[in-house]
N, C-alpha and C positions, 0 to 999 in steps of 0.2 A: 274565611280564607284570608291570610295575612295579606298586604302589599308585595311582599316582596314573591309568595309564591303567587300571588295573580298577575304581577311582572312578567316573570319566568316563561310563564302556562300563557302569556300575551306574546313571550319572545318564540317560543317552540314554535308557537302556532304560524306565526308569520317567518321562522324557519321554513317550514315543510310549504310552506305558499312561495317563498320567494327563492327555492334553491330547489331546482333539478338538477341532479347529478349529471353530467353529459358524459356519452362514450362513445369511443373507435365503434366503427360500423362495424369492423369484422372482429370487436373485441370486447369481454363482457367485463365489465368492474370487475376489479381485483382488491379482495382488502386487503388494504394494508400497507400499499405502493401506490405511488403516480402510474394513471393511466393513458397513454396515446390520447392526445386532445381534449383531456378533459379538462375543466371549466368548473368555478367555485374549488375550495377549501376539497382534503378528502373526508371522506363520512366517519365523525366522530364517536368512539367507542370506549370514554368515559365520559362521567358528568359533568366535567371543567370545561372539555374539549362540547360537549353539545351546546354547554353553557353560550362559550368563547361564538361558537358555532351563528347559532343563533342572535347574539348580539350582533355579531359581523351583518348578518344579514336586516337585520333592524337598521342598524346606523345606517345602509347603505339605502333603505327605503328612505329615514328620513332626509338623506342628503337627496337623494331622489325629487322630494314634495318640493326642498326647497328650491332646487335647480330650478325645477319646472315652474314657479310660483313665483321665484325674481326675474326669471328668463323672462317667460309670459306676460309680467306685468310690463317688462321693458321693452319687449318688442310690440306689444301691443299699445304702448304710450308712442313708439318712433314712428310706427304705422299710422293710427288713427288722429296723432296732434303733429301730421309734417306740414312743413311750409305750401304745397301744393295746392292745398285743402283751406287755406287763408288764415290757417291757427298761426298764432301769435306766441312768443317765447312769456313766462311768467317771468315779471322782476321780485317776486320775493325773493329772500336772501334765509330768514329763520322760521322754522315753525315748530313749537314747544308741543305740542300733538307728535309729530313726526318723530323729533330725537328722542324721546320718553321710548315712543314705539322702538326704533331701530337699537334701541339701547335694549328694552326691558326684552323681547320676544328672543333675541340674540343668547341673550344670557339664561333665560328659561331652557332654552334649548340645550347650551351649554351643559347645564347642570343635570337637564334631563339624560344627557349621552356620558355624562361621568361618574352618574353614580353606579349602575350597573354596571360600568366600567372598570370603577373603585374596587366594587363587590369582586369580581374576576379576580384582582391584582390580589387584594386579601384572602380569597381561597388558594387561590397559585403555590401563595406562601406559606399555607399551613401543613405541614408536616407532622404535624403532633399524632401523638397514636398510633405509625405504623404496625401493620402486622408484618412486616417484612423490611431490615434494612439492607440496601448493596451499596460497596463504596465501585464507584467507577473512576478509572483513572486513566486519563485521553494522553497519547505519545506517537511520536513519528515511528508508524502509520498505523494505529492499531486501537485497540481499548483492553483493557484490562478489569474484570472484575471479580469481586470478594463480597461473599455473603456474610455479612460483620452479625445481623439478628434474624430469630424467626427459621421456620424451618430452611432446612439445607448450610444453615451456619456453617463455617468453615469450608465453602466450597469455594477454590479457586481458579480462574483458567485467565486466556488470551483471546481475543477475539480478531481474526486476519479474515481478510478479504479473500472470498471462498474462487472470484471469479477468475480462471486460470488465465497465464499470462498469454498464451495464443489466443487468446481473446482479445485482449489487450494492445497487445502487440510493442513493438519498442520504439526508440526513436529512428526514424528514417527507414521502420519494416512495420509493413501491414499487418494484422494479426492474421492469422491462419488458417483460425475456426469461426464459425458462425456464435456470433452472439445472442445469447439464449434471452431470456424473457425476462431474467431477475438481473441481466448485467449491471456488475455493481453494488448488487443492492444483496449481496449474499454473504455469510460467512461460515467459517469455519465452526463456529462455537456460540450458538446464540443466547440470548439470554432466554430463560425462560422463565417465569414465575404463574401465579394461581390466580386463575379468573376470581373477579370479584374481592380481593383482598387490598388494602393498601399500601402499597409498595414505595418508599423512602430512599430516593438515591442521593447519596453523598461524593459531592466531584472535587478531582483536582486533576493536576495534568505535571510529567514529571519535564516537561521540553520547554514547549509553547502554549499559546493558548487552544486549546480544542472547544466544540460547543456539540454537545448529545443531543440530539433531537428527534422524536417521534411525532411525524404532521397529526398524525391520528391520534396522540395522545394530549394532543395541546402541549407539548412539553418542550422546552429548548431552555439550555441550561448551559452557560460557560464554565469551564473547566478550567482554573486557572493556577500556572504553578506557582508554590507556596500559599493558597488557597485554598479553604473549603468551601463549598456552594453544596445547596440542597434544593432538592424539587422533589415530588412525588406523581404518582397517578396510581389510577383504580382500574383497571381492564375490565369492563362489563359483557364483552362478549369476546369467547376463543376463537383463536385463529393468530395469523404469523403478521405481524406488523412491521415496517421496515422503514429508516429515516437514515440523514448522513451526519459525519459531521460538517455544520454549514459557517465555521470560525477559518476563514485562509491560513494553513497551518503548515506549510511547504510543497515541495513540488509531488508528495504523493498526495495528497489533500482530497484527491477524487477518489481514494482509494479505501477509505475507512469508512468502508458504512454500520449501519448498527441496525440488527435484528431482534427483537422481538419476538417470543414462543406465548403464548395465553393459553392456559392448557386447564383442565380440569382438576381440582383437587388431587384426584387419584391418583392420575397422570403425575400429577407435578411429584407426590411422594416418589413412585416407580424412579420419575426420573432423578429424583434425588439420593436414591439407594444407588442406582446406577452410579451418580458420578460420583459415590466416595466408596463403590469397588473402583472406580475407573484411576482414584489419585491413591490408593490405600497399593493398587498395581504401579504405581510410575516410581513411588517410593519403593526403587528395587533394593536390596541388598548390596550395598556397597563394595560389599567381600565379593561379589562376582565377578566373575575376569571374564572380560569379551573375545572375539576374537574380535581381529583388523576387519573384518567382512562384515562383519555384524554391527558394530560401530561405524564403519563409511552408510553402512544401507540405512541406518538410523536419523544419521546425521544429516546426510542427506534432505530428509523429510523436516530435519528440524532448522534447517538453513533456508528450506521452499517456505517454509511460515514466519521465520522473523528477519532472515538476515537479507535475503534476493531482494528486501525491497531498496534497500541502502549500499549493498556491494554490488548488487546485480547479481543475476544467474551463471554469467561467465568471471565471475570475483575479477573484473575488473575496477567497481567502482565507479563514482563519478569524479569526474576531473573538478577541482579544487571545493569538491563537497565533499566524497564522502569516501575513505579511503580504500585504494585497491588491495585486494588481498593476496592476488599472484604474485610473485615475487614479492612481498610483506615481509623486511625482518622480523616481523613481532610472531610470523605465522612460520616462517624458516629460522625460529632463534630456540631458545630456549623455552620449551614448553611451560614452565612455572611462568614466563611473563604474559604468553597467552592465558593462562587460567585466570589471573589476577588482573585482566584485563575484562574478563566477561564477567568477572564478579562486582569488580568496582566501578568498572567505567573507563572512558578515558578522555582528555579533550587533549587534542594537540593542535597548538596555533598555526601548522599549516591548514586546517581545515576546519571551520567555521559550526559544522556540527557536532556536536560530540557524542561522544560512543557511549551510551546510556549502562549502567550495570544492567544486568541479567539473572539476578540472585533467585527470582521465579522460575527459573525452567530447574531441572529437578539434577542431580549431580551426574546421570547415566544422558542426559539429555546436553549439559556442558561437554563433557569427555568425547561424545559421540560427535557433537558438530566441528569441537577442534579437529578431533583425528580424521572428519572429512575435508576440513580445509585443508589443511598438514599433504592429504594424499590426491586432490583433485587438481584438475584445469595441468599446469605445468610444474606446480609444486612437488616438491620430494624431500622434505624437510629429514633431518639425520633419527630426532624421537619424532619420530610420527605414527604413535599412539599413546593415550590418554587413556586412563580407566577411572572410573568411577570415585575408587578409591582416591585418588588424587588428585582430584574437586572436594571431597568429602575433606579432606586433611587440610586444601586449601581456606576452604571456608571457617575452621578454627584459628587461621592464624589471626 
């Protein structure tokens, strides 16, 4: 057996001696989330993460010996050599014995806790060989991701924060409904990939900085815009994992968690056939004409997942952040300026955030959220309806 795996099989071991999981009395571990009161690291479910695991728990033993070993030896010199007792203070000053010691055993130790250390930092980094690449990309308030290699290629979505706002509640109103068990920690659209594979995420972030992170994967990873950053991991056992992002990234910050699906080979295929009937259906026919009815009810749905967290649910926005959309000339003007505002973007120096394009949501999915702004709250804009068609013509110019 090599060093390094009799290391390891020394680290695991004194894992499983030095970490009992702790939990809520009236509550049983939960993979995959923090649990009410619990205590130690959560239970790790790749090899990085048991690696990481396990170390944590080493280092802490040998900080442990030493506590107790300089502590001991000092209180035990203050106690047994005090004045009371007729001891006498030493007048040496050097002893070539002693600094050799306090130097060489210091530095053994050192190197003892950094190279296993080292070892971690270096696999962290290796990315090479995925069976699976996703590019993620972190934005106020949300994640974004794209399956760039490996099965499920070309699958696209958004990932929003699944927990409803009555839960939540606003500023200066209590939420309404009772908060469920995953508050927070839920979404709309989670990621899922295939036990036991190695999975390769590529990050950036289109705003601010965001950081992805899975406690149970060992994985945290900043996202940084006009950057790429990579990280990977291995899921060794299925089941639903969930972490946040932990980078202060503005005032919804609490609100973008990231989920995690680990699913079985077969599973993950099903689900994969799935989502490219589910994008093969959003790419509607452009030549469709809606009605106003069908367009508001859509829109609707698509305003509760990207836009409520920035204008609010009552579009009035926030005051000198982020702009209201009642009474909006851009939302009562001319409908080409709205289109070419959700496609491009927009920053306007009274408000300090800017209006990110949207060129991801699908052209029936533009058309529909305009003509619900256009006809909601106290709006009554003069063209207040949009089709399809005229997102689609927009996006050519």
């Amino acid at each position: 057996m090599t060093y390094a795996k009799r290391f390891k099989a020394l680290m695991l071991g004194l894992a499983v001696a030095a970490s009992i999981p702790a939990m809520a009395a009236t509550e049983p571990v939960i993979t995959g989330r923090p649990v009410e009161h619990q205590l130690n690291m959560q239970a790790p479910v790749t090899g990085i993460a048991a690696y990481i695991y396990s170390l944590h728990n080493w280092m802490m033993v040998v900080c442990l010996v030493i506590f107790i070993g300089v502590f001991g030896v000092m209180f035990y010199s203050v106690f047994k050599h005090r004045k009371s007792l007729g001891h006498k203070p030493a007048t040496f000053h050097e002893s070539t014995t002693v600094e050799i010691a306090w130097t060489v055993i210091p530095f053994l130790i050192v190197i003892g806790m950094a190279l296993p250390a080292t070892h971690a930092v270096v696999q962290m980094k290796d990315t090479s060989n995925p069976d699976l690449t996703i590019k993620v990309t972190g934005m106020q308030w949300k994640w974004g991701y794209d399956y760039l290699k490996g099965e499920g290629e070309g699958i696209s979505f958004l990932s929003n924060l699944a927990t409803p706002r009555t839960q939540v509640g606003e500023p200066g109103i209590a939420p309404t409904e009772k908060r469920t068990e995953n508050y927070l920690l839920e979404v709309d659209n989670p990621v899922v990939v295939p036990v036991g594979k190695k999975v390769r995420l590529v990050l950036t972030a289109n705003d601010v900085i965001h950081s992805w992170t899975i406690p149970a994967f060992a994985v945290k990873q900043d996202a940084i815009p006009g950057f790429v950053r990579d990280t990977w991991f291995k899921a060794e056992q299925i089941g639903t994992y969930r972490g946040n992002c932990v980078e202060l990234c503005g005032k919804e910050h609490a609100f973008m968690p990231i989920v995690v699906k680990v699913v079985s080979a077969e599973d993950y295929t099903a689900w994969v056939n799935g989502e490219k009937t589910r994008m093969a259906a959003l790419a509607d026919d452009p030549n469709k004409v809606w009605t106003i009815d069908e367009l508001k009810t859509k829109g609707e749905k698509v305003y509760a997942a990207n836009c409520v967290a920035c204008h609010q649910a009552n579009g009035q926005g926030v005051p000198s952040a982020f702009a209201a959309l009642v009474g909006s000339p851009v939302v009562l003007g001319p409908k080409a300026e709205q289109i070419a505002v959700l496609l491009n973007g927009k920053h306007s120096g009274k408000y300090p955030s800017a209006m990110p394009a949207w060129k991801q949501l699908s052209d029936s999915e533009i058309a529909s959220v305009i003509t619900y702004t256009r006809n909601n709250w106290t709006n009554k804009a003069d063209e207040n309806i949009v089709q399809p068609s005229e997102v689609l013509a927009a996006r050519g110019k």
